[in-house]
C-alpha positions, 0 to 999 in steps of 0.5 A: 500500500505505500506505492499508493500512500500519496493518493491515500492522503490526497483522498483523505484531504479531498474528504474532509473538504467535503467530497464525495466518494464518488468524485473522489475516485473519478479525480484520482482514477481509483477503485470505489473498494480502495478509496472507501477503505482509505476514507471510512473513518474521516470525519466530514466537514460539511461547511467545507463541502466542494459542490465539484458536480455544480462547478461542472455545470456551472462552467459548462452553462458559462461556455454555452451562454459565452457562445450562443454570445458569439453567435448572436453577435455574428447574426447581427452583423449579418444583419446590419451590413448585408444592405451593402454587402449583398450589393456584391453580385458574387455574395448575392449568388453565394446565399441564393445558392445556400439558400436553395441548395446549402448545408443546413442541418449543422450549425457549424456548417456552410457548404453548398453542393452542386455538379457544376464547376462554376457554382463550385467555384464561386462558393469557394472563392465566397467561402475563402472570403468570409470563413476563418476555417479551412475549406473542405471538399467532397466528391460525390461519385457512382460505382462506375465512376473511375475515382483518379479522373473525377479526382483530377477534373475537380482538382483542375476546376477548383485549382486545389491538390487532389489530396484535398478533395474526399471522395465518397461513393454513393450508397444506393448504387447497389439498388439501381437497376437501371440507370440511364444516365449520370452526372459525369464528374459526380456532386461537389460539396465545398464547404466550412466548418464555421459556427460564426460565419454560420450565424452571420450568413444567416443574418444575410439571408433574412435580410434578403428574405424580407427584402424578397417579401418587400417587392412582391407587397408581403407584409 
């Protein structure tokens, strides 16, 4: 026992401050059997007593609140510019394509996807503009594709390395029966991992859904 002779009167300390047997064992990784062997005889001061449990709460309602902050901000700021913003003609496109065919499950996330290479393209040139995080993109492909040629189209029509792009074939090949015909280089999806250009687009596009309502006499 007294390779553990440490963690015996580190436990008995955390005791007479007040902790559980439980938090106890979590903090210094020990079995219930043991701690409580070390621990039976301590007298507890309940004054002293570290609600550990609620400090955890606490913080983590803290980092919620501090982000939810955050996003609000980034809304607002969507909000208050896109008069100006969406003046820009690429912009504008960028959250008419979200808006219609746009990531809009996550959060976190902005992307759209599309085959054609032009649409790409501009979501790309969009999302270096505006998001902070790394840009990412995946290739949509058939069974029958051949991977290395859609691989190097897109590659080529993005100006990325080909390393960059992730390819996923699609699931439901198996149950085709018959296909007359597929799109030649697949579906690209461009995309950011960014919660606060997330908030800040959507500030954009209701902005120009009221802007929309405005012109066609909705109130």
């Amino acid at each position: 026992m007294r390779k553990y002779e440490h963690l015996r009167k580190k436990a008995v300390a955390l005791r007479e401050k007040g902790m559980s047997l439980g938090d106890i064992c979590e903090r210094l990784a020990m079995k219930k059997g043991t701690v409580y062997y070390w621990i039976r005889d301590v007298e507890v001061n309940i004054q002293r007593r570290v609600p550990v449990r609620k400090c955890v709460l606490a913080a983590a309602k803290a980092v919620r609140e501090k982000h939810k902050r955050l996003r609000d901000e980034a809304y607002e700021q969507g909000r208050k510019e896109a008069s100006e913003l969406l003046m820009n003609r690429l912009v504008r496109d960028f959250v008419v394509m979200y808006m219609g065919e746009g990531v809009r499950r996550e959060r976190n996330k902005v992307g759209v996807s599309n085959s054609n290479p032009v649409i790409s393209r501009m979501s790309y040139a969009v999302l270096r503009r505006f998001s902070k995080n790394k840009i990412g993109f995946r290739l949509q492909v058939h069974e029958d594709h051949d991977e290395e040629e859609v691989r190097k189209h897109w590659a080529s029509e993005l100006g990325v390395l080909q390393s960059e792009i992730k390819v996923y074939r699609k699931t439901n090949d198996g149950k085709l029966e018959v296909r007359n015909w597929r799109l030649a280089y697949g579906t690209m999806l461009v995309y950011s991992c960014d919660t606060l250009f997330r908030s800040r687009l959507q500030g954009w596009i209701d902005w120009l859904s009221e802007e929309w309502n405005r012109n066609l006499g909705v109130a």
